[in-house]
C-alpha positions as a Python dict, from the first residue, in 0.01 Angstrom:
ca = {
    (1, 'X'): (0, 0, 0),
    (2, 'X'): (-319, 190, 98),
    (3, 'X'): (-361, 286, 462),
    (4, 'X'): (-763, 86, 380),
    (5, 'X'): (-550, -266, 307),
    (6, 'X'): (-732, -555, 406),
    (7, 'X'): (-417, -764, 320),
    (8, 'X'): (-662, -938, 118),
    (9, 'X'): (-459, -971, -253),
    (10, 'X'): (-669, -1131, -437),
    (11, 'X'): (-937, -908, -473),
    (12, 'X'): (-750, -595, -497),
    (13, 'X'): (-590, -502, -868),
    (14, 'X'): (-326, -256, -716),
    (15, 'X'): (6, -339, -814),
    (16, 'X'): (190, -216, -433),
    (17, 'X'): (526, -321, -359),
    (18, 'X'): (389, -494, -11),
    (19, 'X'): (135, -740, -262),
    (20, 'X'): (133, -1094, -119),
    (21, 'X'): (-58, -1343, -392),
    (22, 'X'): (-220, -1669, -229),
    (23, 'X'): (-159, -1986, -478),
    (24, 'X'): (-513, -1972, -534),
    (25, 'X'): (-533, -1681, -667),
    (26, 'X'): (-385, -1796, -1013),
    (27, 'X'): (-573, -2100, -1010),
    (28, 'X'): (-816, -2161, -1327),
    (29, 'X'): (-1144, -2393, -1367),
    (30, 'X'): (-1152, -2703, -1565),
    (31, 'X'): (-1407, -2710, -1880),
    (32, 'X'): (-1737, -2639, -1745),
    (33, 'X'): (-1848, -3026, -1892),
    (34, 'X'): (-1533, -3144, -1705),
    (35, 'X'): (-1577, -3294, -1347),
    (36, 'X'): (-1277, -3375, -1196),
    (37, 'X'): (-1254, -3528, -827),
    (38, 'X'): (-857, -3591, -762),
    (39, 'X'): (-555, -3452, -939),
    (40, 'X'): (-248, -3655, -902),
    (41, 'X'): (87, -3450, -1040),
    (42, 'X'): (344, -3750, -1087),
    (43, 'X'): (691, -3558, -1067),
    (44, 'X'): (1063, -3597, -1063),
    (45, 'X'): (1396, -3370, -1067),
    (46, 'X'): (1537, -3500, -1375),
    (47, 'X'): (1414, -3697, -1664),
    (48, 'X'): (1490, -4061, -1780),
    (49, 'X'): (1373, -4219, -1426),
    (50, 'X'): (1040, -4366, -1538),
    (51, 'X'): (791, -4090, -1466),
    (52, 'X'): (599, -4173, -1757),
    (53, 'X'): (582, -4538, -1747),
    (54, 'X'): (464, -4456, -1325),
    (55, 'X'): (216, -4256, -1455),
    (56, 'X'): (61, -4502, -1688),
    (57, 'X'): (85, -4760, -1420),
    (58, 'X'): (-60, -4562, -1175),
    (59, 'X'): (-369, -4482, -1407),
    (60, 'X'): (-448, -4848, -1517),
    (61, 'X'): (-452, -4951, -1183),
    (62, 'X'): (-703, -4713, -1054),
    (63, 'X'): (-855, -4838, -1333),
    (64, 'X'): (-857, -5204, -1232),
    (65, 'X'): (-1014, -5110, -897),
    (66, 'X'): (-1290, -4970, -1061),
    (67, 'X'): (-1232, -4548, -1093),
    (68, 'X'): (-1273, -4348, -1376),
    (69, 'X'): (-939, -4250, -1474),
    (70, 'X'): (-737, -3980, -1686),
    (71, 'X'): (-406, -3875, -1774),
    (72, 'X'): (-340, -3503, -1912),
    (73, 'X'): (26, -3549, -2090),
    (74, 'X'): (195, -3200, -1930),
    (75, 'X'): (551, -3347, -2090),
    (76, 'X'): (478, -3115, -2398),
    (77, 'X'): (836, -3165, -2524),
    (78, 'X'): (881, -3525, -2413),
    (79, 'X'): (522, -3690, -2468),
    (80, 'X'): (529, -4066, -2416),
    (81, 'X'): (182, -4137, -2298),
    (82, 'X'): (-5, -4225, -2621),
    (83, 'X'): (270, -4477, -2746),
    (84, 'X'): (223, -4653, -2403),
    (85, 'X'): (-153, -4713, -2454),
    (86, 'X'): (-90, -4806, -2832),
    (87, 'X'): (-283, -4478, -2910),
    (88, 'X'): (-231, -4334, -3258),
    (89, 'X'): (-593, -4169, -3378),
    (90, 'X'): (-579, -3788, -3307),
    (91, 'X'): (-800, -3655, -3044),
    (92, 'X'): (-1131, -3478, -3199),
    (93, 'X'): (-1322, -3189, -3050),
    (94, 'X'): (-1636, -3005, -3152),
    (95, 'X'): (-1761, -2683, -3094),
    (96, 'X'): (-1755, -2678, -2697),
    (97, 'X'): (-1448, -2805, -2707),
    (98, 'X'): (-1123, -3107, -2701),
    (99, 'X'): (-1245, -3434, -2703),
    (100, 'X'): (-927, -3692, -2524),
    (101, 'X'): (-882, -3990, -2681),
    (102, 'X'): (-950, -4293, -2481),
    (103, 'X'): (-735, -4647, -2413),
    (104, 'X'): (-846, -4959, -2513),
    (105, 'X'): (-970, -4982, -2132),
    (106, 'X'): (-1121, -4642, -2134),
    (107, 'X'): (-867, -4439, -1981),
    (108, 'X'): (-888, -4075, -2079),
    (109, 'X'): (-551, -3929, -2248),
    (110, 'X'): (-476, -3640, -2368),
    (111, 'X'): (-127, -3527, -2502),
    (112, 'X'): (20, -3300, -2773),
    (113, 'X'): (100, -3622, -2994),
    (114, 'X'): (-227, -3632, -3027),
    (115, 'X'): (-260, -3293, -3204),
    (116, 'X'): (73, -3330, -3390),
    (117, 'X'): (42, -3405, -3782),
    (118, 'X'): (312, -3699, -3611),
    (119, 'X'): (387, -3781, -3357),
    (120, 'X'): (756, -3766, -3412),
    (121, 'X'): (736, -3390, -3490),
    (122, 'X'): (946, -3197, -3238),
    (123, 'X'): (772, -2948, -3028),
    (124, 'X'): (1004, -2627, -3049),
    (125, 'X'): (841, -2396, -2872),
    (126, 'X'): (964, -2140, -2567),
    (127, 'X'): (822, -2205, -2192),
    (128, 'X'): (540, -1951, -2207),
    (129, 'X'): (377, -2147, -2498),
    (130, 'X'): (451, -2476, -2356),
    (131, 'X'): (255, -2353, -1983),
    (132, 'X'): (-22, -2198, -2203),
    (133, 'X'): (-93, -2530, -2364),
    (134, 'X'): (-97, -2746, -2065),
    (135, 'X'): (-329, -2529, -1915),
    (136, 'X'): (-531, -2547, -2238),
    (137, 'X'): (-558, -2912, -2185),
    (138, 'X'): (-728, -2840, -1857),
    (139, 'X'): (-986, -2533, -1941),
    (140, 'X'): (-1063, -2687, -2261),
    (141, 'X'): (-1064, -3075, -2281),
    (142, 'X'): (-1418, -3229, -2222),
    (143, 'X'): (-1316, -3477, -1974),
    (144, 'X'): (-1608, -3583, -1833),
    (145, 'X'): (-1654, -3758, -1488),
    (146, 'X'): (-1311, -3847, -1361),
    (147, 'X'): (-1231, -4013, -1058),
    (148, 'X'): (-816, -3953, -1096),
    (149, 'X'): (-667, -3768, -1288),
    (150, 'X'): (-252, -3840, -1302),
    (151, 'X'): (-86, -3529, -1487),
    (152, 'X'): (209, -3685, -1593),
    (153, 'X'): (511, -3364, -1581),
    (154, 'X'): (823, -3256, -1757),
    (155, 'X'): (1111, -3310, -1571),
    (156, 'X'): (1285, -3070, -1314),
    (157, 'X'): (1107, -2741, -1134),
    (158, 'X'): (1071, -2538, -1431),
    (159, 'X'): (829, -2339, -1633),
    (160, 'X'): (555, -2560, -1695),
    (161, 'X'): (574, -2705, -1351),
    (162, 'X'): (496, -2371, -1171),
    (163, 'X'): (203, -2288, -1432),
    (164, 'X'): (68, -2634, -1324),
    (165, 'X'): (102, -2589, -995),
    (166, 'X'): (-13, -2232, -996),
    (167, 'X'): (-319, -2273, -1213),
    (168, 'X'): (-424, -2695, -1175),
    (169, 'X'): (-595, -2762, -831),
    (170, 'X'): (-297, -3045, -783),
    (171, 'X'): (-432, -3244, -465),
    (172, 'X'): (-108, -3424, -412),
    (173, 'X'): (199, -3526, -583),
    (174, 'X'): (410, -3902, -584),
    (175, 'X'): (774, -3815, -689),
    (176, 'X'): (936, -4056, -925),
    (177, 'X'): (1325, -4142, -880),
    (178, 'X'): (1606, -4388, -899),
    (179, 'X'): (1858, -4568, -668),
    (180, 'X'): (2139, -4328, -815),
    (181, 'X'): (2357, -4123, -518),
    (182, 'X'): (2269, -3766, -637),
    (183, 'X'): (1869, -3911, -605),
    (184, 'X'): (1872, -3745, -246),
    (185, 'X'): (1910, -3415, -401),
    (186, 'X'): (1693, -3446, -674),
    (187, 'X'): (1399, -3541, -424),
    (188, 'X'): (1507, -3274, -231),
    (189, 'X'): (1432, -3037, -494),
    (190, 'X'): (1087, -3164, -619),
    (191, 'X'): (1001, -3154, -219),
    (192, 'X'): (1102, -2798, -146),
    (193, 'X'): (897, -2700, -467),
    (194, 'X'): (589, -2883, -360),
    (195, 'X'): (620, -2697, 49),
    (196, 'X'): (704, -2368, -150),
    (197, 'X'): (356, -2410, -345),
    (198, 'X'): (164, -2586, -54),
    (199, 'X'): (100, -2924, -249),
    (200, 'X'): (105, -3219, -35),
    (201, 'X'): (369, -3540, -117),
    (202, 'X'): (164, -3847, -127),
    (203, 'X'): (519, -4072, -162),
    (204, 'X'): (803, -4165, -343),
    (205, 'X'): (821, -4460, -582),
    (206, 'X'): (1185, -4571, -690),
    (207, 'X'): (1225, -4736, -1039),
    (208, 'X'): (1464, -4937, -1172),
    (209, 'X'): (1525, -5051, -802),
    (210, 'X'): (1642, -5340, -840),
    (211, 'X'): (1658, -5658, -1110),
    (212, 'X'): (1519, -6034, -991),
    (213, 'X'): (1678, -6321, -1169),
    (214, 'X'): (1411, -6505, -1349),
    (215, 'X'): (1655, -6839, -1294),
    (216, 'X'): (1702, -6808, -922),
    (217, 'X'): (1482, -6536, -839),
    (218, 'X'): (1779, -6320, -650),
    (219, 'X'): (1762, -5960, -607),
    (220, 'X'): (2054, -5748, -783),
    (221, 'X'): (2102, -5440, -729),
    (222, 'X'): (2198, -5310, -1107),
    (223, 'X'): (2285, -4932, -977),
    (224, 'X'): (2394, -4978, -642),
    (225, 'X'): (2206, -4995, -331),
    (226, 'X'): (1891, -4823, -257),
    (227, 'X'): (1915, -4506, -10),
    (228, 'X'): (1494, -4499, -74),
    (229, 'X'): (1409, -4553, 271),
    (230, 'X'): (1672, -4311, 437),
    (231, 'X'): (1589, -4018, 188),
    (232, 'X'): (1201, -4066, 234),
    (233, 'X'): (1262, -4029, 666),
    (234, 'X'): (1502, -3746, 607),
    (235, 'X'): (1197, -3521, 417),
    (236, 'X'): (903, -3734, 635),
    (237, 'X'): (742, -3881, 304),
    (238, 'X'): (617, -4255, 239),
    (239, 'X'): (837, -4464, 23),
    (240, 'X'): (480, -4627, -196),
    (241, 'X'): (687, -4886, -455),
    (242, 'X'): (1019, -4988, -572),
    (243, 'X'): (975, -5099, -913),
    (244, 'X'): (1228, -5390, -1067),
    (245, 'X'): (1396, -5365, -1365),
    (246, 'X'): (1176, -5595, -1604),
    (247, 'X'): (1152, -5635, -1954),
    (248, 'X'): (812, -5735, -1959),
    (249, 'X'): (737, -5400, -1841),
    (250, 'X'): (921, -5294, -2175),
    (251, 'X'): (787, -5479, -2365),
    (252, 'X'): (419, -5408, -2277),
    (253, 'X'): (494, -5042, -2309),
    (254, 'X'): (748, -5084, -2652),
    (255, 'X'): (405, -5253, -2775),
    (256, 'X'): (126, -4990, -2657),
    (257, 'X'): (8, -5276, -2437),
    (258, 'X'): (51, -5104, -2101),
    (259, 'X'): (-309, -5188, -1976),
    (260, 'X'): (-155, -5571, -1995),
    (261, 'X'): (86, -5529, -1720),
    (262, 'X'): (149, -5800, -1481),
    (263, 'X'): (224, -5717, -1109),
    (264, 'X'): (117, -5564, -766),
    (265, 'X'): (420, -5293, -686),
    (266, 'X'): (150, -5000, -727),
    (267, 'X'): (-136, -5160, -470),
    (268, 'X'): (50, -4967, -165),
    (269, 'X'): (34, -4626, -398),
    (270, 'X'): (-296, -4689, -498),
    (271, 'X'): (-373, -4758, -101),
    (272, 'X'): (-280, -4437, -49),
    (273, 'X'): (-486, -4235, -285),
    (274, 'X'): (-796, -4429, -158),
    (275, 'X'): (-736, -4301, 210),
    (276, 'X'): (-1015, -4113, 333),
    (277, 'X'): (-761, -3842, 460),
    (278, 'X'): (-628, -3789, 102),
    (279, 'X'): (-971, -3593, 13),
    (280, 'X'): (-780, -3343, -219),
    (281, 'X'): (-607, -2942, -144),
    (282, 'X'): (-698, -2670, -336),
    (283, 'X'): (-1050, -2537, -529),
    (284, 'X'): (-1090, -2321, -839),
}
């Protein structure tokens, strides 16, 4: 470290042992015809909890209450988004750039099944490429005016989690879970990654909370009881929704009908990212 150090790292290119990078400092600009008001990262510590299917909730209703909406599929390896929203036309682009493809209601998507000759191609590629395309989908997708943009992630606190974090001006994140036992320390995990890159938590929503007898309308418990609300006071986060177990849910989403969906869980969530206090974190 020069004896001159302003402590300032981000505008100095030496490479010093005593080099402190600010999360900002990696962050990259959307597509110069992109503009992009909120970024919602929609998260969870392991996979097959419903992440996707609380994204595409999440972005229809937004939708419903009138905001410009747009989901960038960051599950490169796992995409699920298009066959939600019944999408199957490729996306387009020109020469400025990616052009997403857009729902029946006019939600913005874009996701690598949507570039894949089909969509039930694998993607086997190593991290690095993985992170370099998600951020592709950010520098150079044309999204036009969005209002909220849900970035629906992989699963866990890996690669392409950090390059989002690191390089997407994420305003907040809702993590995803379900009322298993080890739940407590999978939310514990997607919190301490969120303090460690200064993101904010907007909440917790728990799927597959619970099932309600369509006969006599009881509550069952399919995996045991909820610890939701005791987990969400331990780490000082909101608990937004607790999803049931419905097949109508299925079926809307088995059918690419997603935009269809009957019910009012999300309104609390979708309270939440209205706020006036939730006015976003980080700039390019």
């Amino acid at each position: 470290m020069s004896k001159d150090c302003d402590q300032k790292c981000g505008n100095c290119g030496e490479d010093c042992a005593e080099r402190k990078d600010s999360p900002k400092d990696f962050l990259v600009k959307p597509h110069e015809l992109s503009n992009i008001k909120k970024v919602i990262g929609i998260v969870s510590g392991k996979g097959g909890v419903g992440k996707s299917l609380v994204t595409s909730l999440l972005a229809v209703t937004m939708k419903r209450r009138g905001y410009n909406t747009a989901i960038l599929d960051a599950d490169v390896t796992g995409p699920s988004i298009p066959k939600a929203f019944g999408i199957r036309e490729k996306a387009t682009g020109n020469e400025l750039g990616l052009l997403p493809a857009r729902s029946k209601t006019g939600i913005e998507i874009m996701s690598i099944n949507l570039l894949l000759p089909d969509e039930t191609d694998p993607v086997v590629w190593r991290g690095p490429i993985i992170g370099n395309t998600v951020k592709q989908f950010w520098t150079e997708v044309i999204w036009g005016d969005v209002d909220y943009m849900f970035i629906d992630m992989p699963p866990g606190t890996g690669d392409v989690s950090l390059t989002v974090f690191q390089s997407i001006p994420v305003d907040g994140i809702i993590i995803v879970t379900s009322p298993q036992e080890l739940v407590s320390m999978i939310v514990s995990k997607a919190v301490k990654m969120a303090k460690m890159m200064d993101i904010p938590i907007i909440g917790v929503v728990e799927n597959m909370a619970y099932f309600k007898c369509p006969d006599c309308e009881k509550k069952h418990q399919i995996f045991g009881n909820s610890h939701i609300e005791e987990i969400a006071r331990q780490h000082k986060i909101d608990v937004l929704a607790r999803l049931p177990i419905d097949p109508r849910l299925a079926k809307v989403c088995d059918r690419g009908l997603v935009e269809l969906f009957e019910g009012d869980w999300l309104e609390k969530a979708a309270d939440s990212l209205e706020m006036p206090g939730f006015s976003g974190g980080r700039e390019c």
